[in-house]
BAMIKOL-819222 format. One record per residue (C-alpha): x, y, z; residue in three letters. Coordinates in steps of 0.1 Angstrom, whole numbers, padded with zeros to 4 digits, always signed. Layout:
BEGIN
XYZALA;...
***
This chain:
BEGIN
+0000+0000+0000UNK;+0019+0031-0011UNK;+0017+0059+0017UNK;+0013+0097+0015UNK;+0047+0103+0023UNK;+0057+0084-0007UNK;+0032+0105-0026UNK;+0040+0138-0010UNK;+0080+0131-0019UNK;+0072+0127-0055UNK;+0056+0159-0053UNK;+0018+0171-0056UNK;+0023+0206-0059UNK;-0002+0220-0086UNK;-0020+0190-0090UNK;-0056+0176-0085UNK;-0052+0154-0054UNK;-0090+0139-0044UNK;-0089+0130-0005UNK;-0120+0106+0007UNK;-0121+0117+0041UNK;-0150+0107+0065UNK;-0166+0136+0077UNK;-0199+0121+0088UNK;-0200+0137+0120UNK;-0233+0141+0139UNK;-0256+0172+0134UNK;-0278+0189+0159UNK;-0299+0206+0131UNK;-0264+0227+0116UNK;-0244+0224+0145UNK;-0215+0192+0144UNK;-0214+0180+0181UNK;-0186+0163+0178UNK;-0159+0170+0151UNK;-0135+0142+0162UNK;-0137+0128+0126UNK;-0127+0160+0109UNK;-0097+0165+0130UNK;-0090+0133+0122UNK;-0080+0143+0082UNK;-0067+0168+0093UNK;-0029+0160+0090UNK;-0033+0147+0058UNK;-0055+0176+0041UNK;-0030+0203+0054UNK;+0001+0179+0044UNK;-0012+0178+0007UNK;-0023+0216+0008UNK;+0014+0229+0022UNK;+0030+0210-0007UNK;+0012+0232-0032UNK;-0024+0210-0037UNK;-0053+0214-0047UNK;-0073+0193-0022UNK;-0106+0180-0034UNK;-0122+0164+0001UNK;-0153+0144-0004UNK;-0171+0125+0022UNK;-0209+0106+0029UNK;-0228+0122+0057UNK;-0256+0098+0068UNK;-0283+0079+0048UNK;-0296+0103+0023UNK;-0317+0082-0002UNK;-0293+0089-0034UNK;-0306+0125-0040UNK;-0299+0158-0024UNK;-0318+0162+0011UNK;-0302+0197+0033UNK;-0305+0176+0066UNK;-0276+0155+0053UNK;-0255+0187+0035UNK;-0215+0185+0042UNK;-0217+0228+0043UNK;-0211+0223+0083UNK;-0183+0203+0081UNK;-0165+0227+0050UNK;-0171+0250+0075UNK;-0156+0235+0104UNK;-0126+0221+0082UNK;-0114+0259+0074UNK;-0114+0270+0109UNK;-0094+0241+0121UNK;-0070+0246+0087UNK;-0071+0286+0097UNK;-0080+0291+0061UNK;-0109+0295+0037UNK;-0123+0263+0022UNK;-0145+0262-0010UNK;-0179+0243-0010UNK;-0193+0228-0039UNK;-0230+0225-0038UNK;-0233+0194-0057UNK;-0210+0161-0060UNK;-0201+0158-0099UNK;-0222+0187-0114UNK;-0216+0224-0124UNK;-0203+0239-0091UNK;-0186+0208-0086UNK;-0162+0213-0119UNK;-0161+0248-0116UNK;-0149+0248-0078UNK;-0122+0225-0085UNK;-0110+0247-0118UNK;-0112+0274-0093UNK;-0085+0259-0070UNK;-0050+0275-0062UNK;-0022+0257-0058UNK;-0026+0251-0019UNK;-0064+0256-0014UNK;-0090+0232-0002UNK;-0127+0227-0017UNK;-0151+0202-0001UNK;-0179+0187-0026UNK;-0213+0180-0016UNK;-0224+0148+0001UNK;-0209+0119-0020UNK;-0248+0096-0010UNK;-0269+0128-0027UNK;-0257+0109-0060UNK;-0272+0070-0061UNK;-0240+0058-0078UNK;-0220+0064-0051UNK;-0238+0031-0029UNK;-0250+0015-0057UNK;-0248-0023-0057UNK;-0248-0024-0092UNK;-0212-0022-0105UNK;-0218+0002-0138UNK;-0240+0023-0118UNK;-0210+0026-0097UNK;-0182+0027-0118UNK;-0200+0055-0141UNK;-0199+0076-0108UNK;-0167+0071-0101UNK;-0153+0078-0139UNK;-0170+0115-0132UNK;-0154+0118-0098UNK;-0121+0107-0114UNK;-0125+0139-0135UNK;-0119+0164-0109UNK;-0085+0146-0099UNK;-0051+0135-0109UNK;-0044+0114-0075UNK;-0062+0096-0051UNK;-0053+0096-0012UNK;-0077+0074+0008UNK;-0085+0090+0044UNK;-0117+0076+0051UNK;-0114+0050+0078UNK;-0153+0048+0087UNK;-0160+0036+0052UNK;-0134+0011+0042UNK;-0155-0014+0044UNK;-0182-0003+0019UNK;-0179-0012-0014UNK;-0187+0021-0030UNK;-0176+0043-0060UNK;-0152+0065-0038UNK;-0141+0040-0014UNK;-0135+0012-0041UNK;-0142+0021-0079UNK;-0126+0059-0079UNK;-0085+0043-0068UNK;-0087+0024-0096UNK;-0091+0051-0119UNK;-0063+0070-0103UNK;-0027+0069-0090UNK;-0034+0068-0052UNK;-0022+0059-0019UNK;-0037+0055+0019UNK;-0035+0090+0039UNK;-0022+0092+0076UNK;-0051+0083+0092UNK;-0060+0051+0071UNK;-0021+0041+0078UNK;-0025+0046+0116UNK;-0055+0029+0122UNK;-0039+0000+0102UNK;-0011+0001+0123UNK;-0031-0003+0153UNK;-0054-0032+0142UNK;-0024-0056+0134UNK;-0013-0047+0166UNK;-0048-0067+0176UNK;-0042-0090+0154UNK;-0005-0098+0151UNK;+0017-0105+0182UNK;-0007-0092+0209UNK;+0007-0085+0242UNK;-0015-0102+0264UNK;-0038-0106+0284UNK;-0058-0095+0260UNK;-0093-0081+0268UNK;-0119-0071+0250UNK;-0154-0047+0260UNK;-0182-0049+0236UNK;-0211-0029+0244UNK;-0237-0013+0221UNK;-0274-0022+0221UNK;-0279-0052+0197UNK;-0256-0084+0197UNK;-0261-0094+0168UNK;-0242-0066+0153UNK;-0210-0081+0175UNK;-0217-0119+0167UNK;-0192-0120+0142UNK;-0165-0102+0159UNK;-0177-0127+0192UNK;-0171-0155+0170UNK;-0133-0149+0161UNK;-0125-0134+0192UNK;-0134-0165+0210UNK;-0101-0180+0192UNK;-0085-0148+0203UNK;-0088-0133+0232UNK;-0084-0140+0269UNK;-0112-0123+0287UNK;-0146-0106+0270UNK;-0167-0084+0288UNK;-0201-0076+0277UNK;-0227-0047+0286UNK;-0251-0024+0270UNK;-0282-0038+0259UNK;-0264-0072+0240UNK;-0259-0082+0277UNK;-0296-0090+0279UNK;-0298-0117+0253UNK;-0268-0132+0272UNK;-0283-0128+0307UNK;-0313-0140+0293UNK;-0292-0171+0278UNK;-0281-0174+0308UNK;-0319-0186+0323UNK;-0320-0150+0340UNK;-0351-0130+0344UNK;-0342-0096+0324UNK;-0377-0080+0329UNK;-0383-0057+0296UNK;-0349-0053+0289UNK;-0345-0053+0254UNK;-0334-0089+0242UNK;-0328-0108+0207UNK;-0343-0139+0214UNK;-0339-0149+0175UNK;-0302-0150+0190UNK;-0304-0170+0216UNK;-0297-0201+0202UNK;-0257-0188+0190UNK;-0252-0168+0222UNK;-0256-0204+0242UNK;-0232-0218+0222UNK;-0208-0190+0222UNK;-0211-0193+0263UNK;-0205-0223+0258UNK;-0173-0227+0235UNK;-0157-0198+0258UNK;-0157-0222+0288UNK;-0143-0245+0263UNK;-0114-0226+0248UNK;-0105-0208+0285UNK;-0117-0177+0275UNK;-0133-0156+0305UNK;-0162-0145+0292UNK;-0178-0120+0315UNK;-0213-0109+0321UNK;-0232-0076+0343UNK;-0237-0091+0381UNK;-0261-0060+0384UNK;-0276-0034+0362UNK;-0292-0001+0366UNK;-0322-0003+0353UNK;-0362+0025+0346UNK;-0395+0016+0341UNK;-0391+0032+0306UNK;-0367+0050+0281UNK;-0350+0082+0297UNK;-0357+0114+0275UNK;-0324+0120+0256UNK;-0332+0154+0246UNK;-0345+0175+0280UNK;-0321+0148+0299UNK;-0349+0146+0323UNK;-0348+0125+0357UNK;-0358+0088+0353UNK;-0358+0073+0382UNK;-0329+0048+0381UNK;-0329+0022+0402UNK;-0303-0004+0406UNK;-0312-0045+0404UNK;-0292-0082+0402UNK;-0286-0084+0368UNK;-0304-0119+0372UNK;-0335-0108+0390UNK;-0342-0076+0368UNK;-0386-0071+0377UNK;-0404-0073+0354UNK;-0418-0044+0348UNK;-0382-0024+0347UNK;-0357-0025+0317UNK;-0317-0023+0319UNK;-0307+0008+0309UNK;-0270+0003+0321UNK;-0244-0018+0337UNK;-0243-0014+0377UNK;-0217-0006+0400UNK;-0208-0035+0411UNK;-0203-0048+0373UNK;-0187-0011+0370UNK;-0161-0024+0395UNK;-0158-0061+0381UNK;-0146-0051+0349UNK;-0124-0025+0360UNK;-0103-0056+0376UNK;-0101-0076+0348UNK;-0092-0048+0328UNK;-0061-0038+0352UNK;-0039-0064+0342UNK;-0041-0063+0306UNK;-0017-0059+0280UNK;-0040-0052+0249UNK;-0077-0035+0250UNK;-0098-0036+0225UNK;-0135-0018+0237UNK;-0166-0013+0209UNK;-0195-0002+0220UNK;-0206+0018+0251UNK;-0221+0001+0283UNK;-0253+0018+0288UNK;-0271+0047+0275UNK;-0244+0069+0278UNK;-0263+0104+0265UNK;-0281+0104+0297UNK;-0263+0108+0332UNK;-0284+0087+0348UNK;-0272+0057+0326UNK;-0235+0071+0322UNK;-0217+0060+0349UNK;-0209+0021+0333UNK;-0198+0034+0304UNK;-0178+0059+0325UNK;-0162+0030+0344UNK;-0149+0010+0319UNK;-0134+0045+0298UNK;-0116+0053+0332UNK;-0104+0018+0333UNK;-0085+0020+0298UNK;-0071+0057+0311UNK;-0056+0037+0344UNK;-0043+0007+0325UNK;-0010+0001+0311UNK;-0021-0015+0280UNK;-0022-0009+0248UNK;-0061+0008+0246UNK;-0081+0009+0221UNK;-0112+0029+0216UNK;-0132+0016+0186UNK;-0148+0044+0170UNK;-0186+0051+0165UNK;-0205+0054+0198UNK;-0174+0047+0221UNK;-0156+0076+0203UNK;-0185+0096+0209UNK;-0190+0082+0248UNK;-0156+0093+0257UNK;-0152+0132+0245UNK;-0184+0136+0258UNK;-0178+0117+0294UNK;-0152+0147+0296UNK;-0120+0124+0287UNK;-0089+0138+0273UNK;-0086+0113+0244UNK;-0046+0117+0245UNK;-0052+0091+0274UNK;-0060+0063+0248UNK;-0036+0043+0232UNK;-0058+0049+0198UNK;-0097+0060+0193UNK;-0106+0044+0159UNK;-0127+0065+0134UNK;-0147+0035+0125UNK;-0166+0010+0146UNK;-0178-0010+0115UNK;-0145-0008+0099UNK;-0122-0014+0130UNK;-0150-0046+0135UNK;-0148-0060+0103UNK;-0108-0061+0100UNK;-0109-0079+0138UNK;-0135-0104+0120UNK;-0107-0113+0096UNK;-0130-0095+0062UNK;-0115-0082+0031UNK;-0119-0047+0033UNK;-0131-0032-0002UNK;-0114+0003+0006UNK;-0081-0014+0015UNK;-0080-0033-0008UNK;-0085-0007-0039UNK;-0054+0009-0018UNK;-0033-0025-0023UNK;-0044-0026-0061UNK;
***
């Protein structure tokens, strides 16, 4: 995989140089509320631009249904991107149209444009391959290179991510070579032991990553509302806690095969738990109360892991060598439910291990918990990305790189 410095020493100055960055950060109407992905592309956007680019950045933000919809416009994040560069950074208001070819033309050597949301065109997801490759034959026209910076979406096969490097000399960016770095360093030569806290609210997103990690690591901890379906497997009564019972079956036998290969697999002892759904918004009181996690009433749900678990997994992640945590432990965007998630982030600051944050809602959990994120070995960009690569996938965006 040929790197940005290779690229930079060959020189760049004066020429086209597209950058797929990942700038879906969340929105509060206009308002980013958490620009940890733009500082991420940071480095290599101001790299290319001091050697004399011209900086095309395009990104996805959210789901948009393949046409343009203003909820889902990049124009925040242009913003944002010039006043961490300190300079002024061009919009286009449309991917491969008009103001799309006439921004880049306008570009001086050293100047930065963003281009409208990449998903307001339906080639860019399309499953069809010459729906997709016509989209990325226009894209290709407003570059020369290709320097791949968007972590989040390396594991999507679409026309930027995959189609576009082919069209173009490229190479990965800083950040795409740093979280790399980091993921062999989960996957090749770990230092152990080697523990591992998923969280998030369904497990069957993490059923996969379970699966190779049983082979893997030495000690897994699981909390936010995937516990349930394994308390729940476990013959405990979980109350209204939400639970996959379609998974049941493959969380037994996952229980199961981790007694088998020695792997500690680790489980809430007691939850903190509401009669219903906090209000995210207004942050309003809810009543928390805190239960066994295997005698949850049943007319309460689980909203979070308890102290005591709090505790628990603090101690098993003390003396570990490598962390690996996805996925936060409760319902972190309310205080009430905070505190587990809170727990396990102070944990990884206290330990001596290599930490790893992995991107997405743990990202998220941490800057706003109030953590300085200098205290983590490595907070990932991308959850689904990071999760993939530790599932042993092909990456499609990696791959185009390697090509």
């Amino acid at each position: 995989m040929k790197t940005i410095d290779e690229l930079l020493a060959e020189g760049v100055a004066g020429k086209r140089v597209f950058v797929r960055a990942d700038l879906n950060v969340p929105l509060d109407g206009a308002t980013i509320t958490d620009d940890g992905r733009i500082r991420a592309v940071l480095p290599t956007v101001k790299a290319l631009a001091d050697a004399g680019a011209k900086v095309v950045v395009a990104s996805h933000l959210g789901r948009p249904k393949g046409e343009p919809d203003p909820a889902f416009s990049l124009a925040p994040a242009a913003d944002r991107l010039g006043e961490l560069l300190g300079s002024t950074v061009a919009f286009a208001t449309d991917t491969v149209g008009d103001s799309a070819r006439s921004t880049v033309a306008d570009l001086a050597d050293g100047q930065v444009a963003v281009i409208e949301n990449l998903r307001f065109n339906a080639g860019e997801t399309s499953k069809d391959d010459a729906e997709r490759a016509a989209f990325a034959d226009r894209l290709a026209e407003l570059a020369d290179l290709y320097v791949g910076d968007g972590f989040g979406a390396v594991h999507r096969k679409h026309a930027s991510v995959f189609d576009l490097p082919a069209r173009l000399p490229h190479a990965a960016g800083f950040l795409i070579a740093t979280e790399v770095g980091v993921l062999k360093q989960l996957t090749e030569d770990v230092k152990r032991p080697y523990v591992v806290a998923l969280g998030g609210s369904k497990v069957s997103d993490k059923l996969a990553v379970i699966d190779e990690l049983l082979g893997r690591a030495d000690r897994i901890l699981i909390g936010g509302g995937m516990a349930f379906t394994f308390l729940k497997a476990k013959g405990y009564e979980i109350g209204a806690s939400l639970v996959q019972d379609d998974q049941l079956p493959v969380v037994t036998e996952y229980v199961e095969r981790a007694e088998k290969n020695g792997v500690e697999l680790v489980v809430p002892v007691d939850v903190v738990a509401a009669a219903r759904f906090p209000d995210l918004k207004t942050k309003a009181p809810s009543d928390p109360v805190t239960v066994d996690a295997d005698a949850i009433p049943a007319d309460l749900m689980g909203l979070d892991i308890g102290p005591r678990t709090g505790a628990l997994y603090a101690s098993k992640l003390a003396d570990a060598g490598t962390v690996f945590w996805n996925g936060p432990m409760g319902v972190f965007e309310h205080p009430d439910y905070a505190e587990g998630t809170k727990a396990v982030a102070q944990a990884l600051v206290d330990s001596p291990a290599f930490t790893v944050v992995g991107g997405g809602d743990s990202a998220a959990a941490v800057r706003l918990l109030g953590f300085d994120e200098n205290a983590f070995g490595h907070i990932s960009t991308g959850g689904g990305a990071s999760l993939e690569y530790l599932e042993g996938k092909t990456l499609p965006g990696l791959a185009a790189l390697e090509g």
